[in-house]
MARTORVO-288609 format. One record per residue (C-alpha): residue in one letter; x, y negated, z negated; residue number from 1. Coordinates in steps of 0.02 Angstrom, whole numbers, plus 50000, padded with zeros to 5 digits. Layout:
<nodes>
A,X,Y,Z,NUM .
...
</nodes>
This chain:
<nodes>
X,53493,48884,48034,1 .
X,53467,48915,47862,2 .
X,53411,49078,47775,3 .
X,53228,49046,47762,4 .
X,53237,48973,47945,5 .
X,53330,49123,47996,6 .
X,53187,49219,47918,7 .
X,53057,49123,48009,8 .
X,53128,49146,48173,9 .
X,53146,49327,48173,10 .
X,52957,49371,48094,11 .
X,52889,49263,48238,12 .
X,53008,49329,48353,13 .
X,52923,49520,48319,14 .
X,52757,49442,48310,15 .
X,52769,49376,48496,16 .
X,52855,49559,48531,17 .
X,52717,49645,48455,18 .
X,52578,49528,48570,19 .
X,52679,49578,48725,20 .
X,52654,49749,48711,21 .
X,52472,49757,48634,22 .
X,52438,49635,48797,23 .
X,52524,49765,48902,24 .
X,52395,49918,48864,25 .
X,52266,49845,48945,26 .
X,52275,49912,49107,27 .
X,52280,50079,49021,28 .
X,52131,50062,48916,29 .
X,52020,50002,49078,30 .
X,52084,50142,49175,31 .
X,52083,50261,49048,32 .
X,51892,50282,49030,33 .
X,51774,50328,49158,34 .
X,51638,50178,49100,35 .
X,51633,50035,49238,36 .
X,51711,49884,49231,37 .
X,51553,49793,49154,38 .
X,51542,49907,49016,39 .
X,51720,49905,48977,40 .
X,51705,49726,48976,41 .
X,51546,49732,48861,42 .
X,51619,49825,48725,43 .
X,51796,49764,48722,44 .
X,51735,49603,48719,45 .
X,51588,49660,48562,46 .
X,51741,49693,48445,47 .
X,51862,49592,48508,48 .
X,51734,49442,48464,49 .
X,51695,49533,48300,50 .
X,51889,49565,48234,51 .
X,51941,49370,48286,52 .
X,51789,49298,48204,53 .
X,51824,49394,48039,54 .
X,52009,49337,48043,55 .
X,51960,49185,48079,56 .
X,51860,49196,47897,57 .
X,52001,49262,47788,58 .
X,52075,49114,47843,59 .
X,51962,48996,47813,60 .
X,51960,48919,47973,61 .
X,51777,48972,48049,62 .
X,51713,48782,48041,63 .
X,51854,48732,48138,64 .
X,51856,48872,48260,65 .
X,51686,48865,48308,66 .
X,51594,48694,48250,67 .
X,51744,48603,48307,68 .
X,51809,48683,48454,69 .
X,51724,48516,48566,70 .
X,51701,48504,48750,71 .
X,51868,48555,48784,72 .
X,51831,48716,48688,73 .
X,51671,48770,48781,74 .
X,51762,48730,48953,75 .
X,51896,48858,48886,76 .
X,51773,48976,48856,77 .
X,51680,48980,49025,78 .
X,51842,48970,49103,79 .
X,51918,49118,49003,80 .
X,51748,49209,49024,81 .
X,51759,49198,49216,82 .
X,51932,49263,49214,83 .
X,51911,49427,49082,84 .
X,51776,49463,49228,85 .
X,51903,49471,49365,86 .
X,52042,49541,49246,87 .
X,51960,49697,49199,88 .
X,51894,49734,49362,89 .
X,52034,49691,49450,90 .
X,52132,49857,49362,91 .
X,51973,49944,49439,92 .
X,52023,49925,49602,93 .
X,52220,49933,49606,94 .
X,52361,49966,49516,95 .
X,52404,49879,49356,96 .
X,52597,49846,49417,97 .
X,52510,49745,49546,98 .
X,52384,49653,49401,99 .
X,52527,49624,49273,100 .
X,52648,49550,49407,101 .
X,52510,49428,49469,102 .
X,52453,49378,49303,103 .
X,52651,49335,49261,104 .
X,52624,49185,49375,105 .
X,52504,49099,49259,106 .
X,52621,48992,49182,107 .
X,52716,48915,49343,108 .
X,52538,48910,49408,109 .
X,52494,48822,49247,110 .
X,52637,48690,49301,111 .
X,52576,48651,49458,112 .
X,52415,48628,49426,113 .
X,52459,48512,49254,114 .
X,52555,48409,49395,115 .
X,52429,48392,49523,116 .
X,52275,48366,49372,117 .
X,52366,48264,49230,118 .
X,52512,48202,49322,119 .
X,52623,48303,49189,120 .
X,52821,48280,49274,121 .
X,52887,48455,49318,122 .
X,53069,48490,49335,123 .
X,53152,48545,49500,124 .
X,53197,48711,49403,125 .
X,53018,48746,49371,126 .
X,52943,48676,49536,127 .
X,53093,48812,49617,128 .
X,53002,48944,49475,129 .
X,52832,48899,49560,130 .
X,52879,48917,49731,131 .
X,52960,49079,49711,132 .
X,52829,49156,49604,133 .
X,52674,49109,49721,134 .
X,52800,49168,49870,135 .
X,52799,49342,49744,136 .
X,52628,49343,49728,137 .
X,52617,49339,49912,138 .
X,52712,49494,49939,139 .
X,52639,49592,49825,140 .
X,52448,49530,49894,141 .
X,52523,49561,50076,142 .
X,52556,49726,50029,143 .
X,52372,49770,49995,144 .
X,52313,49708,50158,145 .
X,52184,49811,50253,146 .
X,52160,49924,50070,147 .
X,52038,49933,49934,148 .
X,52171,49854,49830,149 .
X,52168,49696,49887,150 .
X,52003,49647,49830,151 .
X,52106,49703,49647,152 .
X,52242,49592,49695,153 .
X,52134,49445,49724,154 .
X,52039,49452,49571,155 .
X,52235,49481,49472,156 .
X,52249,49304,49580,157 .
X,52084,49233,49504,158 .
X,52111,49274,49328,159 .
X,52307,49217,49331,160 .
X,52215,49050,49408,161 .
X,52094,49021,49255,162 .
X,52223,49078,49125,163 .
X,52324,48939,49211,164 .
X,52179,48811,49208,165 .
X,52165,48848,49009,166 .
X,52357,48820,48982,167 .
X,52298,48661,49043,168 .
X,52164,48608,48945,169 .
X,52273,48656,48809,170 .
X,52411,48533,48883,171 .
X,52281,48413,48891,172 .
X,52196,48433,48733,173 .
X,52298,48513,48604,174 .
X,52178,48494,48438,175 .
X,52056,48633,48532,176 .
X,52071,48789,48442,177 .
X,52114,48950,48512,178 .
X,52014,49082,48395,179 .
X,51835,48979,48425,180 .
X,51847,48977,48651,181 .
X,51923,49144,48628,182 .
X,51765,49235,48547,183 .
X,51638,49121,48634,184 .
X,51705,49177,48807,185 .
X,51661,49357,48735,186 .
X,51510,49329,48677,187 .
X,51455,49240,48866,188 .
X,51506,49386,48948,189 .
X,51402,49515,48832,190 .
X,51221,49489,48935,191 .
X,51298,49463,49124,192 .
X,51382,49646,49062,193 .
X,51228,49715,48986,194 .
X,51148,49663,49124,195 .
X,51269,49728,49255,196 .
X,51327,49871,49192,197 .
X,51249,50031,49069,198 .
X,51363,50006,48908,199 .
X,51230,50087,48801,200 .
X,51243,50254,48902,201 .
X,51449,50249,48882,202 .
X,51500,50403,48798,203 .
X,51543,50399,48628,204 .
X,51701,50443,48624,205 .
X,51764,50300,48732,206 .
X,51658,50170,48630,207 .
X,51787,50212,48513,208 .
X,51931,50170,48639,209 .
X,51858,50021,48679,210 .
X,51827,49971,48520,211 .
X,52025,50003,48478,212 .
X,52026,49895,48652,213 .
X,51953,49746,48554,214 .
X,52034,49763,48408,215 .
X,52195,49781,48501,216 .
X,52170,49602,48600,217 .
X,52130,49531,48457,218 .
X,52273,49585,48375,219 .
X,52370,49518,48516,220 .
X,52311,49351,48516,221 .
X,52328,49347,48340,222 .
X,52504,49374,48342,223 .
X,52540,49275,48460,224 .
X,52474,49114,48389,225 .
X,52556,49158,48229,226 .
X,52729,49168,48334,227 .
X,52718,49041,48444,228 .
X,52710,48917,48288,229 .
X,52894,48982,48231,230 .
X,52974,49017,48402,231 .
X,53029,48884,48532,232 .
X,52900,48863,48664,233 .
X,53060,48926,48811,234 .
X,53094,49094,48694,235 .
X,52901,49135,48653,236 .
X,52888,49141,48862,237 .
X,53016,49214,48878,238 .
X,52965,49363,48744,239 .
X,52803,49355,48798,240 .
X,52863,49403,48981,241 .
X,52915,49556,48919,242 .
X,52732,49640,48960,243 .
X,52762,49615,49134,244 .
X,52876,49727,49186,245 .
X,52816,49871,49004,246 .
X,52626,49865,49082,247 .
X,52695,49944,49262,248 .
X,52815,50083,49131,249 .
X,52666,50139,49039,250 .
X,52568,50162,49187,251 .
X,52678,50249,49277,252 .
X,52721,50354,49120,253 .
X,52550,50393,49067,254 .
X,52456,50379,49243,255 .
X,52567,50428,49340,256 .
X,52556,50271,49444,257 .
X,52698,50213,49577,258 .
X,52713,50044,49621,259 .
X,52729,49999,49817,260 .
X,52879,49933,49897,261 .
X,52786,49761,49901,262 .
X,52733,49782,49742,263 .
X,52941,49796,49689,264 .
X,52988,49647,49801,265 .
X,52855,49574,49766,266 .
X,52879,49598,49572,267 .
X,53062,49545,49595,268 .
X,53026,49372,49636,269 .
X,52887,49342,49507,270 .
X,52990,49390,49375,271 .
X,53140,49285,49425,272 .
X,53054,49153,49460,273 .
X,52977,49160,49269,274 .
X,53165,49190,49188,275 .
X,53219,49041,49316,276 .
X,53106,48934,49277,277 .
X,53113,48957,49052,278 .
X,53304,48986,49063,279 .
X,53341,48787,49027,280 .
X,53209,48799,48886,281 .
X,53273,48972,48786,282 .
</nodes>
C-alpha cells in the first residue's frame, strides 16, 4: 500500500467512523424531545432534505441526483420513506438497544432477500450470518411480547426490512444515486407528517434539535458515501457496525435506559452473526 493509498484508507476509514456514530444519536434525538413522532419526523426530515440538497450543489451533482435518479430512484425513495416512518416511531415505543440491534440485521436481511429476488449466490458463511441474526431478532422481539414495546420492535423489524429492500435495488441497479432517493423520501414524508402530526406548534427550542437532527443524518450519509468509495465493502460493514452496540451506550448513559435480558441475548446473536458473516470480506 503505498503512501497516498495509505492516506486514502485511513481518511475513509474515519469518515465511515464518524457516520457510525452520527447514525447512532438517533434514538437520542427522537427520545430526547417531547414532539411526537410525526413531528420529529417532519422537521428532521425539512433539514435533512435541505443540508443534502445543498451538498449535493457544491458538488455539482444536483442534475444527477435528482433528474437522473430513474425508476429505481423513486422506488428507493418510497421505500426509504415508508421505513423513516417506522424508524422514528419505533424509538417511540421501546428502547433504542432494542431498535439499533434490529436494524443491524439489514444487511444479512439484504442477502436473503437479493437471493430469493435477483438470484444473487450467497455464501454458506453469510446464509449461517442470516440465520443467526433473524434467530437474534427473534429473541429480542420475543422479549417484548405481551408489552407496549413490541409494537416498537416490529416497526425496528419493518424499517430493517425496507433498508434491506434498498440495499437491493442498489445491488440491482448501481448507477441510482444515493443523495437524489435520499431527499425525495424526505420530502414525501413532509405532508403525511404535517398532516399527522402538529410540527408547527413544536417548541422552539427543539426545532433547533431537530434541525441539528437533520443536519446530523445528513452528515452521516454524507460521510458515509465518501468512505465507502475508499474502504473495502467487508471493512466499511464492519466500521459501520460499530453504531450498534454505541446507540444502546449512549442511551443508557444519557437516558438512563437498561436493556432486557432478551434484548442482551438477543443482541449477542445479531451482532455475531454480522462479524460472522463480513469476517471473510475484512
Amino acid at each position: 500500500m503505498t503512501p497516498d493509498t495509505r492516506s486514502e484508507y485511513y481518511t475513509g476509514a474515519c469518515l465511515v467512523v464518524i457516520s457510525a456514530i452520527a447514525f447512532s444519536t438517533a434514538g437520542l434525538f427522537t427520545k430526547g424531545v417531547q414532539a411526537g413522532s410525526w413531528d420529529v419526523m417532519f422537521w428532521r426530515g425539512l433539514f435533512a432534505a435541505a443540508f443534502t440538497t445543498a451538498w449535493t450543489i457544491s458538488r455539482g451533482t444536483l442534475r444527477q441526483n435528482f433528474l437522473g435518479m430513474g425508476c429505481s430512484g423513486l422506488a428507493v425513495a418510497v421505500v426509504g420513506a415508508l421505513g423513516t416512518a417506522a424508524f422514528i416511531s419505533s424509538f417511540k415505543l421501546t428502547a433504542i438497544a432494542n431498535v439499533s440491534l434490529i436494524y443491524a440485521a439489514s444487511p444479512l436481511i439484504a442477502a436473503l432477500l437479493a437471493w430469493l429476488v435477483i438470484g444473487e449466490k450467497v455464501a454458506s458463511r453469510t446464509m449461517a450470518g442470516c440465520i443467526g441474526a433473524l434467530l437474534g431478532v427473534a429473541t429480542i422481539v420475543s422479549g417484548s411480547l405481551g408489552q407496549i414495546s413490541l409494537k416498537g420492535d416490529l416497526l425496528a423489524l419493518w424499517m430493517s426490512t425496507a433498508m434491506a429492500v434498498i440495499m437491493v435495488v442498489y445491488r440491482r441497479y448501481p448507477e441510482t444515486p444515493g443523495a437524489g432517493p435520499a431527499v425525495l423520501s424526505s420530502l414525501l414524508l413532509l405532508p403525511f407528517a404535517a398532516m399527522l402530526g402538529d410540527p408547527f406548534h413544536v417548541e422552539r427550542g427543539e426545532v433547533y434539535v431537530l434541525s441539528a437532527f437533520g443536519l446530523l443524518f445528513a452528515i452521516a450519509s454524507v460521510t458515509l458515501a465518501e468512505g465507502a468509495k475508499r474502504v473495502p465493502s467487508g471493512q466499511t460493514a464492519l466500521l459501520s457496525s460499530l453504531e450498534t452496540p454505541l446507540a444502546p451506550v449512549f442511551a443508557f448513559m444519557l437516558l438512563a435506559e437498561v436493556p432486557s435480558t432478551a434484548t442482551f441475548l438477543g443482541g449477542s446473536l445479531v451482532l455475531s452473526a454480522v462479524l460472522f458473516s463480513i469476517r471473510s470480506d475484512t
